[in-house]
C-alpha positions in Angstrom: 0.0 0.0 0.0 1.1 3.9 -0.7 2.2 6.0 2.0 0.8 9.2 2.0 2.0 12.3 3.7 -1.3 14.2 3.8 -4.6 13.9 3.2 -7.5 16.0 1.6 -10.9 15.4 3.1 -12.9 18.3 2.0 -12.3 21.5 -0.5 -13.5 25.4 -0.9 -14.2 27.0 -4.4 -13.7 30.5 -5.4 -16.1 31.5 -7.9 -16.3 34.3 -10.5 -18.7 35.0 -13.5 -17.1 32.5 -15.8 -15.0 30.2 -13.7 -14.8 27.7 -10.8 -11.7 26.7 -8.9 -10.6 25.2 -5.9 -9.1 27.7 -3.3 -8.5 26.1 -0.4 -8.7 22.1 0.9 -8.9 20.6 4.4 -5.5 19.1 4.7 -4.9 16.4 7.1 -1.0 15.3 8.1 -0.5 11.6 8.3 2.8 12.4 11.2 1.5 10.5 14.2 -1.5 9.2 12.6 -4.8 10.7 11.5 -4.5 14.2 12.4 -6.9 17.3 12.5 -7.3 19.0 9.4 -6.6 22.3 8.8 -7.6 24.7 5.9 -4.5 25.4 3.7 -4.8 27.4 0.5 -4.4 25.2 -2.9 -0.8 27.2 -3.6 0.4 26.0 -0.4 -0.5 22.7 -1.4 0.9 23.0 -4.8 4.7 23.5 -2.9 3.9 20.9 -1.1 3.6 18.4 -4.2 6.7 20.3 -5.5 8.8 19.0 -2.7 7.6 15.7 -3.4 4.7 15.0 -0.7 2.1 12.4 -1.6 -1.4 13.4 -1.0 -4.5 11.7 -1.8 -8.3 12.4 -1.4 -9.8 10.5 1.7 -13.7 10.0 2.3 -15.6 8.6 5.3 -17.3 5.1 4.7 -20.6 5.2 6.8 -21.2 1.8 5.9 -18.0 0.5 6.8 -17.5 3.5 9.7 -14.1 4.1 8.8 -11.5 6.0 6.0 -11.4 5.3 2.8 -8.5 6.4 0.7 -9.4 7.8 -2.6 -7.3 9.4 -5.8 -3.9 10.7 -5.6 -3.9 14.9 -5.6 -1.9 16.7 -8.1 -1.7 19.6 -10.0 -1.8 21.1 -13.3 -0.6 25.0 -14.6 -2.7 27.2 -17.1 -1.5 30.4 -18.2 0.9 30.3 -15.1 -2.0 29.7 -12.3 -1.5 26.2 -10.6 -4.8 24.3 -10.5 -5.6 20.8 -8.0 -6.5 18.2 -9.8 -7.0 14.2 -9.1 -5.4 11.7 -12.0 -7.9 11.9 -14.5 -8.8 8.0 -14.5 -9.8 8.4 -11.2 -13.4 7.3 -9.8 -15.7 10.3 -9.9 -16.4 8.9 -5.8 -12.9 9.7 -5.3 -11.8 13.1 -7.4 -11.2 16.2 -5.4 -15.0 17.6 -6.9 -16.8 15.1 -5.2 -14.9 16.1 -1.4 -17.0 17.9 1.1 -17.8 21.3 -0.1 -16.4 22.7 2.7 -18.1 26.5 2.0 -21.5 24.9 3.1 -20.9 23.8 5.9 -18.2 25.9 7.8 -18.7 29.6 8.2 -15.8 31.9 8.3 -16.8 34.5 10.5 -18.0 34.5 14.1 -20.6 32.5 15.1 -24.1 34.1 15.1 -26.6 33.1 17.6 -30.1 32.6 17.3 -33.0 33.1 19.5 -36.7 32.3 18.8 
């Protein structure tokens, strides 16, 4: 089996009028274990495939109730802007698309309370 030095469990997209890209990804380091995840913009993780870090998607299996490794992260550059990308033969279940989209269910601002 692969080691892997990191992985990605969930993604944020920046938008604009006539594009969609990931921004950011939920990066979890594999030192000591399954660690926390932390949200690390996509250039940072772009130097860290540079310097030769493996990183693959990971997904929860409900049915199973643990990890599931995925597709191995890595990226592409258009027009000189670095874009994340999983190997193109990998399952649509596993590609970087189908991680949490992170934007829904995180806020990043304070949290607002509600009362009835």
């Amino acid at each position: 089996m692969e080691q892997w030095d990191y992985y990605i469990s969930g993604i944020w997209k920046h938008k604009t009028d006539d594009s969609e890209y990931i921004s950011d990804v939920f990066l979890h380091s594999t030192l000591g274990g399954f660690g926390k995840g932390n949200k690390i913009c996509k250039d940072d993780v772009v130097s860290l495939l540079k310097s030769g870090a493996k990183i693959t998607t990971i997904t929860w299996n409900y049915h199973l109730i643990q990890w599931r490794f995925g597709a191995k992260v890595e990226f592409d550059e258009v027009n000189g802007e670095h874009y994340l990308r999983t190997h193109p033969d990998a399952n649509t279940f596993d590609d970087l698309e189908s991680s949490i989209q992170m934007e829904y269910i995180l806020v990043d601002q304070s949290v607002t309370s509600f009362s009835n």
